[in-house]
Backbone as a printed PyTorch tensor [residue, N CA C, xyz], in Angstrom:
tensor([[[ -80.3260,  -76.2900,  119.5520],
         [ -80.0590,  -76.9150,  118.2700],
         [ -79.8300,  -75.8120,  117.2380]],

        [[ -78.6520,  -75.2870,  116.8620],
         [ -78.1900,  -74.1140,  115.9870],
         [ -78.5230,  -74.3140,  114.7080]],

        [[ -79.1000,  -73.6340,  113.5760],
         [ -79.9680,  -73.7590,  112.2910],
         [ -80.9520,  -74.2280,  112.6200]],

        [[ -81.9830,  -74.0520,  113.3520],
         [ -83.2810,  -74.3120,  112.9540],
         [ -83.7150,  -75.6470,  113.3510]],

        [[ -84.7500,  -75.9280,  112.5850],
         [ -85.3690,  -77.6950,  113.0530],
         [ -84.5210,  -78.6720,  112.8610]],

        [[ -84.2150,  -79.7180,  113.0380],
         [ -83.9760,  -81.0580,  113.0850],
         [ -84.2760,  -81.4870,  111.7360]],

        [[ -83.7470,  -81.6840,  111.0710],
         [ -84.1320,  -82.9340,  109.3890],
         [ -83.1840,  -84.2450,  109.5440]],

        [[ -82.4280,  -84.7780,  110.6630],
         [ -81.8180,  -85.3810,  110.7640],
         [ -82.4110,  -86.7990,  111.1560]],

        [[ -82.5300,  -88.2510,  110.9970],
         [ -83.7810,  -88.5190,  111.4020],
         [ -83.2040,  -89.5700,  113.0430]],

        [[ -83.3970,  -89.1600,  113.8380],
         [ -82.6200,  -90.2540,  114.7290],
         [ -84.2030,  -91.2680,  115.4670]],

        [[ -83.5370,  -92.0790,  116.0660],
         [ -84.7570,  -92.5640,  117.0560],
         [ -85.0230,  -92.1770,  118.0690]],

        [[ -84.8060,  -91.5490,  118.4070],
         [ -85.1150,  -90.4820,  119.8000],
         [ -86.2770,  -89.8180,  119.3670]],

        [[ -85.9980,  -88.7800,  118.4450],
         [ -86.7580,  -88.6890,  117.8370],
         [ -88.2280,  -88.6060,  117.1670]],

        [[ -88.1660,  -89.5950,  116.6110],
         [ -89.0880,  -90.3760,  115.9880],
         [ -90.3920,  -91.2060,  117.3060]],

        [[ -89.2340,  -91.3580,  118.0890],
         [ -89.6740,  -92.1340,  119.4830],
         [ -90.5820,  -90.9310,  120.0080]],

        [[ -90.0220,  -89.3940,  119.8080],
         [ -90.7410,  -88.4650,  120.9190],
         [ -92.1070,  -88.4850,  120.3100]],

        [[ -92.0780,  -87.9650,  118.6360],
         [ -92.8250,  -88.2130,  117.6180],
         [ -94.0520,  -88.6950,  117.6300]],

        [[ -93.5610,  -89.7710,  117.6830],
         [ -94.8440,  -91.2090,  117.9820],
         [ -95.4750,  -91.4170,  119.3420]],

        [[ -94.9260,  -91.0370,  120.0470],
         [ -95.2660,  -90.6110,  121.8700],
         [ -96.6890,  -89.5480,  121.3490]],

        [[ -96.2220,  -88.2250,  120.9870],
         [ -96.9850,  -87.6820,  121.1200],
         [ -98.1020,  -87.8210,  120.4260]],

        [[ -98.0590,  -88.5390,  118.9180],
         [ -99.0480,  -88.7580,  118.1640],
         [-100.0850,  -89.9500,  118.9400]],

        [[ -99.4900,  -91.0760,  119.7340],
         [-100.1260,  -91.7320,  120.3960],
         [-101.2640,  -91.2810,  121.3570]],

        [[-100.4050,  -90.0160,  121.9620],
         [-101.2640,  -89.1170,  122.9130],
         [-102.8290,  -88.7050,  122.0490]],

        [[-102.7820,  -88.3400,  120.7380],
         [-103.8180,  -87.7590,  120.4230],
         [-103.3390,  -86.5700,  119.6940]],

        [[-102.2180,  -86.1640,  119.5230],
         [-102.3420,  -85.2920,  118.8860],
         [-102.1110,  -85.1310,  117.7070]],

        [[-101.9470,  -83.7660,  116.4060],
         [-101.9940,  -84.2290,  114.7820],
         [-100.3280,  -84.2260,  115.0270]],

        [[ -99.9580,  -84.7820,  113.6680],
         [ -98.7410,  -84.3370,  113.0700],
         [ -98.2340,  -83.2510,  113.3030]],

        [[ -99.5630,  -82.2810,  112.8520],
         [ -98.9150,  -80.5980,  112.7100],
         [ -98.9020,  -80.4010,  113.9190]],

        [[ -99.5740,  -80.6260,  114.9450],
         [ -99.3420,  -79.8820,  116.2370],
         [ -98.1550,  -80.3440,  116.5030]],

        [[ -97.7700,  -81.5260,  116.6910],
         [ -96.4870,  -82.1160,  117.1860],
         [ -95.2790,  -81.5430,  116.6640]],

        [[ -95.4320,  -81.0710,  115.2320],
         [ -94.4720,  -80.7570,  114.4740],
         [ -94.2610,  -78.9630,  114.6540]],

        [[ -95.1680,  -78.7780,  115.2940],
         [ -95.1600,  -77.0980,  115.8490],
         [ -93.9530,  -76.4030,  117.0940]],

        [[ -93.6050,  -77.9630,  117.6250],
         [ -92.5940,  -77.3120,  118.4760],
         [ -91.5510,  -77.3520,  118.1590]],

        [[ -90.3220,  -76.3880,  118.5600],
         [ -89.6260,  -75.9570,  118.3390],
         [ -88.0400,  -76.9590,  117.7480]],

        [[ -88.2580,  -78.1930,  118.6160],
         [ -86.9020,  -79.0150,  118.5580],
         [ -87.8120,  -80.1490,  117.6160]],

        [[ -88.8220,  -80.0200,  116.6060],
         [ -89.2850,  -81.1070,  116.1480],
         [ -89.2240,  -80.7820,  114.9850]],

        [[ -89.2140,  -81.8580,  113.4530],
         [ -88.9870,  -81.8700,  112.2860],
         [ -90.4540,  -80.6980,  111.5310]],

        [[ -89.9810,  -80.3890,  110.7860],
         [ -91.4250,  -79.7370,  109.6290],
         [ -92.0700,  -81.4160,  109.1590]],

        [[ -93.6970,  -80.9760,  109.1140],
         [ -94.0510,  -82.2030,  108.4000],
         [ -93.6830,  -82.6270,  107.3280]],

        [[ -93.5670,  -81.7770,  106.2440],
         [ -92.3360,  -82.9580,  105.3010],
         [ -91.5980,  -83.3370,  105.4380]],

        [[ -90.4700,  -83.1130,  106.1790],
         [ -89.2730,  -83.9630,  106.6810],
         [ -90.0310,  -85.0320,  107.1420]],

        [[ -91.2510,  -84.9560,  108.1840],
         [ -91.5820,  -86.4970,  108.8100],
         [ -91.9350,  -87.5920,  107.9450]],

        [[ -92.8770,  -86.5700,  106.6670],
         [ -93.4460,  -87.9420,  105.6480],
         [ -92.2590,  -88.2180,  104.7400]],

        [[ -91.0560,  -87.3630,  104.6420],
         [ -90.2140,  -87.8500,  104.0090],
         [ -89.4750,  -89.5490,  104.8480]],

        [[ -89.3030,  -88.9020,  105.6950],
         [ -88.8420,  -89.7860,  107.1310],
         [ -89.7310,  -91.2790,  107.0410]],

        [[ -91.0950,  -91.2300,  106.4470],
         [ -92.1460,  -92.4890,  106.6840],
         [ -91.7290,  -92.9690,  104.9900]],

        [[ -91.1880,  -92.2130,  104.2340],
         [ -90.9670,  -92.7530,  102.4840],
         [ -89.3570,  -93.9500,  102.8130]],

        [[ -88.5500,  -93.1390,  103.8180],
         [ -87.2040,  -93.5340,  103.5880],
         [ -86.8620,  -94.6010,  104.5430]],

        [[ -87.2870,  -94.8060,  105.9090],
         [ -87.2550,  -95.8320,  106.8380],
         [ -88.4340,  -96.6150,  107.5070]],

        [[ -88.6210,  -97.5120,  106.7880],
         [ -89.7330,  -98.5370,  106.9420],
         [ -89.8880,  -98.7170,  108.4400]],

        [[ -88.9270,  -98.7620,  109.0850],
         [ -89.3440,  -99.2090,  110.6200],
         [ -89.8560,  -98.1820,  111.2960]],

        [[ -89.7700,  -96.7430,  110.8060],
         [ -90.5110,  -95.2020,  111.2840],
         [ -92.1230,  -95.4300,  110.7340]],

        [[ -92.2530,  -95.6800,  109.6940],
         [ -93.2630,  -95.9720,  109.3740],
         [ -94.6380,  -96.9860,  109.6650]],

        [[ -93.7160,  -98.0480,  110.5970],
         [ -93.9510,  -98.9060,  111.0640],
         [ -94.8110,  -98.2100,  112.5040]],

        [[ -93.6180,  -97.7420,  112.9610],
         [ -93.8300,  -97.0110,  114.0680],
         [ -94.9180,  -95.8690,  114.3950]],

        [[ -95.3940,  -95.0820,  113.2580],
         [ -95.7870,  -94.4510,  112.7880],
         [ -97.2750,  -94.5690,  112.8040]],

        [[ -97.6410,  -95.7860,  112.3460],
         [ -99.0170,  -96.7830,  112.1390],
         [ -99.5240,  -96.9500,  113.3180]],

        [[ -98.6200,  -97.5160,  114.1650],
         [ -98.6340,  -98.2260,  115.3910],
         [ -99.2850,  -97.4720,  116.4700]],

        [[ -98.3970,  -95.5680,  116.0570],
         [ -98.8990,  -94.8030,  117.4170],
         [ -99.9250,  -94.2620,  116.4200]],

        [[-100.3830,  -94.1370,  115.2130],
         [-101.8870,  -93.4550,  115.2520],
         [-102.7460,  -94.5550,  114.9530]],

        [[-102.5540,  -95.8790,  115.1480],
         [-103.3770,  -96.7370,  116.0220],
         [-103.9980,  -96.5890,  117.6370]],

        [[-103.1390,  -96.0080,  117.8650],
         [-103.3530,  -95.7680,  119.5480],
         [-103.8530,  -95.1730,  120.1480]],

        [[-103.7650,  -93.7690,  119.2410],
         [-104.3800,  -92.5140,  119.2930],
         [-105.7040,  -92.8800,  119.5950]],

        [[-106.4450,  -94.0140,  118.3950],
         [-107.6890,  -93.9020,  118.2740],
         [-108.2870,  -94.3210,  119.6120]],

        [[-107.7260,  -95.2630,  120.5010],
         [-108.1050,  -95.4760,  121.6880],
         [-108.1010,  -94.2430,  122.3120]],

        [[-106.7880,  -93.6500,  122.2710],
         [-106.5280,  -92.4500,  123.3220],
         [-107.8340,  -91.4180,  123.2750]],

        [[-108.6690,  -91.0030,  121.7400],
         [-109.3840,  -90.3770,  121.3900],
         [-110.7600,  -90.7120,  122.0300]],

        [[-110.5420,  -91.7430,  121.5710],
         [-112.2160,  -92.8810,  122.4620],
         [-112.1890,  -92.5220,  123.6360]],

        [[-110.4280,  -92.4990,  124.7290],
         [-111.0770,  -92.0490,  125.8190],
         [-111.1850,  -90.4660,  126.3840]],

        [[-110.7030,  -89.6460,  125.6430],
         [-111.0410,  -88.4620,  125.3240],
         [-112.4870,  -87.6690,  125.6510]],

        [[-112.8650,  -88.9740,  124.5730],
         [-114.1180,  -88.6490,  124.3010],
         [-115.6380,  -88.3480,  125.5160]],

        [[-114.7500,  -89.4730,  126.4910],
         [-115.6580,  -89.6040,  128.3350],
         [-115.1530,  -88.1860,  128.8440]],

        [[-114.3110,  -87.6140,  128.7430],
         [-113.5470,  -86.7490,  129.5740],
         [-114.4780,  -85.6770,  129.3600]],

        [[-114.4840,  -85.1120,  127.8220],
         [-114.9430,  -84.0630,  127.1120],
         [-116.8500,  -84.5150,  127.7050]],

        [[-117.2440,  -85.4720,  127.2080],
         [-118.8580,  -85.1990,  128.0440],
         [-119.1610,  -85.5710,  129.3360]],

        [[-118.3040,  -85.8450,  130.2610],
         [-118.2230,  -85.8720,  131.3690],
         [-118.1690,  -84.2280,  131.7690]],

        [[-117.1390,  -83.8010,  131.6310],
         [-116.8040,  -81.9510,  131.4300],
         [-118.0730,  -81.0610,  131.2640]],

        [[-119.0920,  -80.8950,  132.5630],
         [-120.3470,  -79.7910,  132.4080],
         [-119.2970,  -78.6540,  132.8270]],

        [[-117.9530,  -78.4150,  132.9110],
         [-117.8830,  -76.5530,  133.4220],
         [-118.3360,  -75.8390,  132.8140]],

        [[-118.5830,  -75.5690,  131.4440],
         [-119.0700,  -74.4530,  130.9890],
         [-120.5800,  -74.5330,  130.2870]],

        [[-121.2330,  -75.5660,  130.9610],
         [-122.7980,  -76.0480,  130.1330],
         [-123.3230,  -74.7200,  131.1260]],

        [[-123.4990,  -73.8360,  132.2720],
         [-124.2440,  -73.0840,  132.5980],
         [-123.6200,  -71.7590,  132.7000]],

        [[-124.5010,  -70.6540,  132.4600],
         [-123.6820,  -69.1820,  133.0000],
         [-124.4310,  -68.7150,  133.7340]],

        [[-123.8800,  -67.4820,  134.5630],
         [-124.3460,  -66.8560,  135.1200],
         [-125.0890,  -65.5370,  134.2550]],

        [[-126.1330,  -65.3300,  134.6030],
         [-127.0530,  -64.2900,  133.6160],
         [-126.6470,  -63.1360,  134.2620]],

        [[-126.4630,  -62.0690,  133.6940],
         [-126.1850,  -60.6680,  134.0820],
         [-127.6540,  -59.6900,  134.2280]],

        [[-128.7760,  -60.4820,  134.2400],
         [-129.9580,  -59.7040,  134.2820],
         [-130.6140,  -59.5320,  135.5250]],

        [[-130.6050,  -58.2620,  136.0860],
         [-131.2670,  -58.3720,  137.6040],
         [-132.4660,  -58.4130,  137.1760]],

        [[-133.3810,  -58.3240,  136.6040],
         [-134.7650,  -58.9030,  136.6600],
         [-134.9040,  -60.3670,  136.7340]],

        [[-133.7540,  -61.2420,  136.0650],
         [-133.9960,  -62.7580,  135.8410],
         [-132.7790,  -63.0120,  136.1170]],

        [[-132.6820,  -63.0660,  137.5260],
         [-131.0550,  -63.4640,  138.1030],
         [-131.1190,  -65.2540,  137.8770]],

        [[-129.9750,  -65.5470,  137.9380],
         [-129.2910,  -67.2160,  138.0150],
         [-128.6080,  -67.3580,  137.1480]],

        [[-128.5400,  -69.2070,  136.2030],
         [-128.4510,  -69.6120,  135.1410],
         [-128.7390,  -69.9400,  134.3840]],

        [[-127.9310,  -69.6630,  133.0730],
         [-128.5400,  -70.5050,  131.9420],
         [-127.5900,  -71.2010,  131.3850]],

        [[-128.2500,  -71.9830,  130.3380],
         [-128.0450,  -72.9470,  129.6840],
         [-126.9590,  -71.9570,  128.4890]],

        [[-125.4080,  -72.3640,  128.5860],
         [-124.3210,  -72.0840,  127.6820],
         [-124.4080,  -73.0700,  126.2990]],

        [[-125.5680,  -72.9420,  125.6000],
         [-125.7630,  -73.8090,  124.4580],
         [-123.9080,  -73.7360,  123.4380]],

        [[-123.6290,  -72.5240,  123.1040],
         [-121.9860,  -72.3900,  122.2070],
         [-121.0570,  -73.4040,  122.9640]],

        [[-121.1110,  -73.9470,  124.0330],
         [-120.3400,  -74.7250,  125.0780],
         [-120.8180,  -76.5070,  124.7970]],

        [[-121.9440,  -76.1710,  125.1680],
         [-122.2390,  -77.5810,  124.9380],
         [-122.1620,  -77.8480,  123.3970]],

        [[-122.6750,  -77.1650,  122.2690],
         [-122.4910,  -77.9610,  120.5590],
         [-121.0420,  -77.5490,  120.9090]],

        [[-119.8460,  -76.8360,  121.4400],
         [-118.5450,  -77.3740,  121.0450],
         [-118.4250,  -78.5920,  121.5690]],

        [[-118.4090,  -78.6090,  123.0560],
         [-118.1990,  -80.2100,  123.3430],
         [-119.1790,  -81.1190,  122.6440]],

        [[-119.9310,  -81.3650,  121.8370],
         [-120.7790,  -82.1220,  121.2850],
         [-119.5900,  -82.7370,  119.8370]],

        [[-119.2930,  -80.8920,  119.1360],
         [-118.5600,  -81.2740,  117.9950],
         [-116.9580,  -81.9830,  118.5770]],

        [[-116.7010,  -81.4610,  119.5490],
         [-115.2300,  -82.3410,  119.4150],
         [-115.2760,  -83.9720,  120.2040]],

        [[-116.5690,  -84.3250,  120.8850],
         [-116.7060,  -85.7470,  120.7620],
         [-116.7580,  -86.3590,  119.6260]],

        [[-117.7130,  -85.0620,  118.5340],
         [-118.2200,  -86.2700,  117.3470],
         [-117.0160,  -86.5580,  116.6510]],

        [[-115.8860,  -85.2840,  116.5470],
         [-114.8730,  -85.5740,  115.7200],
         [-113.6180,  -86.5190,  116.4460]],

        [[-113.9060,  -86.8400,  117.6470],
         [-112.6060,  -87.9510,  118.1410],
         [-113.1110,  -89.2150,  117.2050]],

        [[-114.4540,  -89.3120,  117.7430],
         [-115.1970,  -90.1300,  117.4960],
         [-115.2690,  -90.8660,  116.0010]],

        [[-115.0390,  -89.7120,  114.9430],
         [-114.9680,  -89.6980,  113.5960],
         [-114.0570,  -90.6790,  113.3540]],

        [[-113.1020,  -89.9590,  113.7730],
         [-111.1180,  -90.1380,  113.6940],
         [-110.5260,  -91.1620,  113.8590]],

        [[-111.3260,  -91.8870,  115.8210],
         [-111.1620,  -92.8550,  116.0490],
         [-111.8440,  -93.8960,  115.2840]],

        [[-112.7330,  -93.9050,  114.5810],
         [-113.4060,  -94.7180,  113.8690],
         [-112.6520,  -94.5730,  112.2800]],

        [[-111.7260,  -93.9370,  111.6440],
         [-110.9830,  -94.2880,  110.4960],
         [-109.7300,  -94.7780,  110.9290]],

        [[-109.1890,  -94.7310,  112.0400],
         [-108.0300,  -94.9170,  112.0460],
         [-107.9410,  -96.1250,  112.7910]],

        [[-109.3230,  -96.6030,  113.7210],
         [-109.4230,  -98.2170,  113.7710],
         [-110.8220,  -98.6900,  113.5410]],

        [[-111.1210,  -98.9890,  112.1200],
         [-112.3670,  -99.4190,  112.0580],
         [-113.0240, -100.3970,  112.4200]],

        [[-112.2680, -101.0950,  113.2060],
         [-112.7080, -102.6140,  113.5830],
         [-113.2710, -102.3220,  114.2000]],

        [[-112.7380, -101.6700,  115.7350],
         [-113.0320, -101.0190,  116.9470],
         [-114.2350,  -99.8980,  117.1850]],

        [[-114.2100,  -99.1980,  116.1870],
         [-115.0030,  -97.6550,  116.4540],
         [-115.6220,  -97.1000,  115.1660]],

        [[-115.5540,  -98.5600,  114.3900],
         [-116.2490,  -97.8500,  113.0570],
         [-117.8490,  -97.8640,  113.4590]],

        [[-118.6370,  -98.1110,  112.3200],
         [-120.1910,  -98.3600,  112.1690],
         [-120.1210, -100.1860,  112.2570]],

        [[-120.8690, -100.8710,  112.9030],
         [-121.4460, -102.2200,  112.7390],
         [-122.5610, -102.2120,  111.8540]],

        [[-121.9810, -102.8780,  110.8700],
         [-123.0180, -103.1300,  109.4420],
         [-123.4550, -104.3870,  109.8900]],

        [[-124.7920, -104.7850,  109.4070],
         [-125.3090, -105.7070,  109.8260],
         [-126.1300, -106.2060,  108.1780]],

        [[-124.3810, -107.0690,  107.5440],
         [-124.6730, -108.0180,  106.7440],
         [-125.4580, -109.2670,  106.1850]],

        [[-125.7660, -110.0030,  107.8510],
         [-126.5380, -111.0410,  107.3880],
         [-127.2110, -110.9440,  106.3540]],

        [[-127.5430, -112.1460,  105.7330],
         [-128.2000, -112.4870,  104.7510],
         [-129.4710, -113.2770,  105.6230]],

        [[-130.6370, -113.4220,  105.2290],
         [-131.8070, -113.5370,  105.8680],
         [-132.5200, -114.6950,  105.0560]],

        [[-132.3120, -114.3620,  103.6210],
         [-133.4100, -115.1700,  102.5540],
         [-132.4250, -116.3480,  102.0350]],

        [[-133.1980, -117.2520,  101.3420],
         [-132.8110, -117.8730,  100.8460],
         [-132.1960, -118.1500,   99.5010]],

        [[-131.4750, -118.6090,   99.2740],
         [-130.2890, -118.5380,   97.5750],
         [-130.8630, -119.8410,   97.0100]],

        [[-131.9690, -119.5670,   95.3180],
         [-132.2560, -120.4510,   94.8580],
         [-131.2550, -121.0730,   93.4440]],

        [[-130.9020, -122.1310,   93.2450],
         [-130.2800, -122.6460,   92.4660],
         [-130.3220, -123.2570,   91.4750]],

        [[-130.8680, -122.4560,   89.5940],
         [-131.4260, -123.1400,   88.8510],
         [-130.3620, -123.7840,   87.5860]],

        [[-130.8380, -124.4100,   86.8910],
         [-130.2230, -124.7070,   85.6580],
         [-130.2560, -123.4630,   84.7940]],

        [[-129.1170, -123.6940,   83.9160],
         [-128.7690, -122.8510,   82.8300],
         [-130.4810, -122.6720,   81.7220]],

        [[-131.0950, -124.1330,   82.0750],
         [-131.6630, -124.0490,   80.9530],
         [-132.5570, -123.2090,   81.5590]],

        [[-133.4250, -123.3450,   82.8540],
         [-134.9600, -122.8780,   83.3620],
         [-134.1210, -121.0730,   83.7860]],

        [[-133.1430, -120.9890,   83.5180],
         [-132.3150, -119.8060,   83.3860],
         [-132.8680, -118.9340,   82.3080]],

        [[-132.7000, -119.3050,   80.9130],
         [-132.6130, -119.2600,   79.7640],
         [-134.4520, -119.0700,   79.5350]],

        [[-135.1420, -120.2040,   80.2230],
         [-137.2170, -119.9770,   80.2400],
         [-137.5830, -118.7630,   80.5510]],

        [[-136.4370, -118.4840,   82.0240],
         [-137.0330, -117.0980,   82.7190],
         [-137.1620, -116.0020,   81.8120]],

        [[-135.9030, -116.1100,   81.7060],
         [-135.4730, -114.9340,   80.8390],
         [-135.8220, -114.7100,   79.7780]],

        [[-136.4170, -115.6830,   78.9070],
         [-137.2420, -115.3830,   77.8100],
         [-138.5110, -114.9520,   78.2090]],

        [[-138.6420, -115.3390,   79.2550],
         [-140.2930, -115.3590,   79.2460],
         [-140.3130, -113.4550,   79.7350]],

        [[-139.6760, -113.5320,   80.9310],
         [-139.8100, -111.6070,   80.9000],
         [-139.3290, -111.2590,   79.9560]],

        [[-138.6180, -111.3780,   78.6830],
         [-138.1370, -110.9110,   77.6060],
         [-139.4390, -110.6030,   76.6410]],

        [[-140.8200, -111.6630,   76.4380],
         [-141.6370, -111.3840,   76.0770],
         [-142.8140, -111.1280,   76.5550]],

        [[-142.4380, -111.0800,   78.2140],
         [-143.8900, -109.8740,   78.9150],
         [-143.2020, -108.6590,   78.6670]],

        [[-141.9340, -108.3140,   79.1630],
         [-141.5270, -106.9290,   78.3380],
         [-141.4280, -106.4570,   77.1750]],

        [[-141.9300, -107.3180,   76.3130],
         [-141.4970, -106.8070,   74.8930],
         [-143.0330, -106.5000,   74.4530]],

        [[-143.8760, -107.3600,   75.2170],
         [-145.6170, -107.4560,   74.8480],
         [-146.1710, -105.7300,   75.5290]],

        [[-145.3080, -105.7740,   76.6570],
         [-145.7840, -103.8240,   77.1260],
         [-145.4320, -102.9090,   76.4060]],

        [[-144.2250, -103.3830,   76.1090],
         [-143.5850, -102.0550,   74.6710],
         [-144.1040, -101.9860,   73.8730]],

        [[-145.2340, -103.2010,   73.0990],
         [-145.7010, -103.3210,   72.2220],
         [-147.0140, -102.6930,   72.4340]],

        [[-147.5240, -102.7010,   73.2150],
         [-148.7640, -101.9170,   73.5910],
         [-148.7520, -100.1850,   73.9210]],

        [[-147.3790,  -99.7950,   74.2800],
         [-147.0700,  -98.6280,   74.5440],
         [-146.1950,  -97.7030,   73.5460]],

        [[-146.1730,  -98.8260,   72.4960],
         [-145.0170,  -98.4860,   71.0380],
         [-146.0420,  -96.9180,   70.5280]],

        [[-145.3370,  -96.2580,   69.9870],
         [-146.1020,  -95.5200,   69.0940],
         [-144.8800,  -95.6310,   67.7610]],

        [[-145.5460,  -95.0780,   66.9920],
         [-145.2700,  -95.2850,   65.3390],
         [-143.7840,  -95.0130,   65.4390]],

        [[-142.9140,  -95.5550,   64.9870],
         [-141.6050,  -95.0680,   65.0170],
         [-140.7980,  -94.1360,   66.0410]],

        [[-141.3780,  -94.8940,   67.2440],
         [-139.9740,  -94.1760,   68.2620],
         [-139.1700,  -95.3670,   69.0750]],

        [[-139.4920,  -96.3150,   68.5560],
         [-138.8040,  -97.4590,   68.9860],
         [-138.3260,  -98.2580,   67.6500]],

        [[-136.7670,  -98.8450,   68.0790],
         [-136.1210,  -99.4070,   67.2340],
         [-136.3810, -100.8470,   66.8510]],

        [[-135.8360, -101.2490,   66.1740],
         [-136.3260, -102.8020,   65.6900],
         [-136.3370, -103.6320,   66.7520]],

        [[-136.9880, -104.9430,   66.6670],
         [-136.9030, -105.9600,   67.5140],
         [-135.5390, -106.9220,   67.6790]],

        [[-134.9420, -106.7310,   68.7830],
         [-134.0510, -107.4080,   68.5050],
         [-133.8660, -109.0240,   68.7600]],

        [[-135.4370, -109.5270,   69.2440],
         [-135.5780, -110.4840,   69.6380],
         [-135.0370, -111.0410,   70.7530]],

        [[-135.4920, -112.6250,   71.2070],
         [-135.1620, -112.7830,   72.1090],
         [-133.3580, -113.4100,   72.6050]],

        [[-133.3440, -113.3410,   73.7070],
         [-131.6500, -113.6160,   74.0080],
         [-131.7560, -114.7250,   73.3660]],

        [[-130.1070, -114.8120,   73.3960],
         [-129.3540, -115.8650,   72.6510],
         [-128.5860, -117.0470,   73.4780]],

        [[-128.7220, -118.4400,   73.4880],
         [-127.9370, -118.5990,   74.1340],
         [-126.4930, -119.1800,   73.8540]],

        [[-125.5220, -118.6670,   74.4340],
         [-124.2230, -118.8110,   73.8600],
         [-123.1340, -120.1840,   74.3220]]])
């Protein structure tokens, strides 16, 4: 391809594009090889043709699965959890701790990723229920309450007032 990258936008393309982003990988990596657009050309590409964009959604939807299953591969993967010790007094193995927190961090971050990019699937389960009961009063026994803590709170201030550091009374609510 003579001059450089591609800014041209075809579906081939776009198609390889979204292939690879599906796979799991970023933008920028994808956009690192040689016959593929610079990332601004691509987000220009997602401003100017709605159906790229479309497309676009679709494969880093996919990803997040692809990532999820990633994620078995990478802690399934003990090759490098043990080494061989170089100490002839205390020959064998040990425990490659720098090995295991990497594979730890790049589960947590599929894991992250896949959970923003499908939260239904791989976010956090909040656990909304409501438990208690919703009581339902009149405006008026509304209006009792509220006076009435209006003048147990106003009766503590009054006991805790000192000489001029509190402002006038503004009495009790109003009802409108």
């Amino acid at each position: 391809m003579p001059g450089g990258r591609p800014c041209e936008y075809t579906q081939d393309l776009a198609d390889e594009i979204c292939g690879q982003l599906a796979e799991g990988k970023s933008l920028r990596t994808v956009c690192k090889g040689e016959s593929m657009p610079s990332v601004p050309t691509v987000f220009s590409w997602m401003r100017k043709f709605p159906q790229f964009l479309k497309q676009y959604e679709i494969s880093k939807a996919e990803s997040a699965d692809y990532l999820a299953e990633d994620t078995l591969d990478i802690a399934d993967d003990g090759t490098n959890d043990w080494m061989t010790t170089n100490d002839p007094e205390n020959p064998g193995y040990r425990v490659n701790g720098e090995a295991i927190a990497r594979s730890r961090l790049r589960v947590d971050t599929r894991k992250w990723i896949a959970s923003k990019l499908k939260p239904k699937k791989y976010g956090e389960k909040l656990d909304i229920a409501h438990s208690g009961s919703i009581e339902t009063i009149s405006r008026e026994s509304l209006i009792e309450r509220l006076t009435g803590l209006y003048s147990a709170a106003h009766s503590r201030l009054d006991g805790d007032r000192t000489e001029g550091t509190a402002g006038p009374d503004p009495g009790p609510p109003t009802s409108h």
